[in-house]
C-alpha positions as CSV (number, residue, x, y, z in Angstrom):
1,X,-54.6,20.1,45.7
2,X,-53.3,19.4,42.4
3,X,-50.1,17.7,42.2
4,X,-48.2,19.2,39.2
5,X,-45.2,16.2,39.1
6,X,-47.5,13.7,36.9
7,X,-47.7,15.5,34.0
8,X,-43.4,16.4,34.4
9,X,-42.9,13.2,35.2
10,X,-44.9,11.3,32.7
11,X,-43.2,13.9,29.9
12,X,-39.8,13.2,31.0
13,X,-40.6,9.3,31.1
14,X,-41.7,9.6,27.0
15,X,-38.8,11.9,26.5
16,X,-36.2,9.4,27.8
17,X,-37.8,6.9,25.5
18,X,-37.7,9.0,22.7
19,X,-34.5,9.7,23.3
20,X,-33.3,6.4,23.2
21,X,-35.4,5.3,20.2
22,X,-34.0,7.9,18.4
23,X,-30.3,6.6,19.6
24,X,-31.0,2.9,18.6
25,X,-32.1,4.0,15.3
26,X,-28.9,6.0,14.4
27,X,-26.7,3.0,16.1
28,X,-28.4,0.0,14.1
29,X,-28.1,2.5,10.7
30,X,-24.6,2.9,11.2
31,X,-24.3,-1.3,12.0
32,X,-26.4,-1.9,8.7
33,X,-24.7,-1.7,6.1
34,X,-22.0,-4.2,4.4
35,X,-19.2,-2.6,4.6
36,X,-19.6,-2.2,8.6
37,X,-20.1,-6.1,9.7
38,X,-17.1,-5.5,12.2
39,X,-19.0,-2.8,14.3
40,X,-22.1,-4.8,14.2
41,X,-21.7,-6.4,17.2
42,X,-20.2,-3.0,19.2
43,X,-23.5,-1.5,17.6
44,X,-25.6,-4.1,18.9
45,X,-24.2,-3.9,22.6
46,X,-24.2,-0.1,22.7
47,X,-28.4,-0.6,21.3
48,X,-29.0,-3.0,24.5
49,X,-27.3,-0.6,27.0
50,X,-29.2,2.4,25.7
51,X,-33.1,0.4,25.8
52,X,-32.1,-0.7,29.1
53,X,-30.6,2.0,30.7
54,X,-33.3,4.1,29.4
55,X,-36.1,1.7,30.5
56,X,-34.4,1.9,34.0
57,X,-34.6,5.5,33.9
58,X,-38.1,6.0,32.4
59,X,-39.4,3.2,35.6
60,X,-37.5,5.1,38.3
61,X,-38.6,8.5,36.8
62,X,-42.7,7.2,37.2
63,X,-41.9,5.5,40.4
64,X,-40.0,8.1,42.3
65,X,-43.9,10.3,40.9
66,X,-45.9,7.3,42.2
67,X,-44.0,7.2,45.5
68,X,-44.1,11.2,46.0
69,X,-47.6,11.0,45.5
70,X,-48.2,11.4,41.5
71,X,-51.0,10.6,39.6
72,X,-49.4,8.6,37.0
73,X,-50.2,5.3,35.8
74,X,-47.8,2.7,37.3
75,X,-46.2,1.1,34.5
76,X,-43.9,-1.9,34.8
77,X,-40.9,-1.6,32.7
78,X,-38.4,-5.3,31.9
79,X,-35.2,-4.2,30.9
């Protein structure tokens, strides 16, 4: 029987990711420039939160597959 939670699982994994790359991008933009060195360090706090809260969600998303019998490749994740 073909277990259809990999490939879900697997796309929601890369989606989170994306999602969060996209949201680090915006957030270190905004801390960039001259004119905004007293949000810098706010920027750079909210850019650890969202890579590790998103790597904590992209590793539970492939282990709960993994553990439920998925087919995807168990990937370590270090927040």
């Amino acid at each position: 029987m073909h277990n259809k939670t990999t490939p879900d699982a697997a796309a929601a994994a890369l989606t989170t990711l994306m999602h969060a790359l996209i949201d680090i991008e915006c957030t270190a933009e905004l801390a960039q420039g001259e004119e905004q060195k007293d949000r810098t360090q706010f920027a750079l706090e909210c850019i650890r939160y969202i890579a590790t809260r998103s790597l904590n969600d992209a590793k539970n998303i492939l282990v709960a597959d993994y553990e439920n019998g998925g087919l995807c490749v168990m990937i370590v994740l270090i927040p």
